[in-house]
Steps between C-alpha positions, in 0.01 A plus 500: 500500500565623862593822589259701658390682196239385333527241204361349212359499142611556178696817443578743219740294331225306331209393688197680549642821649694601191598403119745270478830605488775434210646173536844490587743246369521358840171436511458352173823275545360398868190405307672267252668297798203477729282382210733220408555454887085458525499294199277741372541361163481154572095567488316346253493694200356372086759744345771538717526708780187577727433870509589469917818403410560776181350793692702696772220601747476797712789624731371686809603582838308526841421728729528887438885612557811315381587403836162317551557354155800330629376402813210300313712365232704331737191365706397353150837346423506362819172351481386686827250710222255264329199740475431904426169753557486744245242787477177366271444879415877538382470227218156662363660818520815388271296323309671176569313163499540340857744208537397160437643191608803381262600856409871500540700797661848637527528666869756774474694656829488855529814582233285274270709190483324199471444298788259200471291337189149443712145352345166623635335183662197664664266834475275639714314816512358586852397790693841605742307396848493145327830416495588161689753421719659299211544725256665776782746191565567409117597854428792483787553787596541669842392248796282308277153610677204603345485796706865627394382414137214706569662824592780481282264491234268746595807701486575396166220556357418831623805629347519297169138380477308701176245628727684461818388283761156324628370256746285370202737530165623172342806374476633275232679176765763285216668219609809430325777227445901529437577347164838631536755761684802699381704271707 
């Protein structure tokens, strides 16, 4: 993610700023390839397949315009993107359970083509001053600076946030890993 718009968290195309959208056939046949691709169902299962494997998961895009969604998806096929911040007060507001590490994702660009099968490895809930260094870097976007992070996402959220912006609100950090890309 690097323009000089702000980036970042789940958009309306399923995560916790929207319902989730129809899924396309492109979506559903990138979803049979990447799961064989992850060995998805190679998982231990007593009855045959695991329910990881037998279970398309959520397709969503980042950021908040189609351009930004493409701009992130290629960050995240790339491997540049290993980490999002999402509003806490968006996911209470959907009604959405936060993500949790294992959940599996399908990151769509902004025309909603599937771009990258990606597992939640971490979670973390902190207020928005909190954010380390780290996580500004694992999210790779802009110059990679906690400071850039900061304002781009101060930016972010006072436009998208429910609630707006504050100094004080949480933000949901997820770490994530590429199982698989389109390519």
């Amino acid at each position: 993610m690097s323009s000089d718009a702000p980036l970042d968290g789940p958009s309306s195309t399923g995560g916790p700023d929207g319902p989730p959208p129809e899924v396309s056939g492109e979506v559903e046949a990138f979803w049979a390839l990447a799961s064989r691709s992850a060995r998805l169902s190679n998982l231990p299962g007593y009855l045959g397949p695991t329910a990881i494997a037998s279970v398309m998961p959520p397709a969503w895009s980042l950021g908040s315009t189609p351009e930004q969604a493409d701009e992130l998806a290629t960050l995240v096929e790339t491997g540049a993107k290993t980490a999002t911040a999402s509003a806490h007060d968006d996911y209470a507001a959907a009604g959405e359970p936060l993500p949790e590490p294992g959940t599996l994702g399908i990151v769509l660009d902004g025309r909603g083509s599937p771009r990258a099968l990606v597992v939640t490895t971490e979670v973390e809930v902190l207020p928005f001053a909190e954010v380390s260094d780290d996580h500004a870097a694992a999210e790779g976007e802009g110059d990679g600076s906690l400071g850039d992070w900061r304002r781009r996402h101060e930016q972010f959220f006072a436009e998208t946030a429910t609630g707006g912006f504050r100094e004080d609100m949480l933000v949901v950090l997820e770490r994530f890993r590429v199982l698989h890309t389109r390519d």
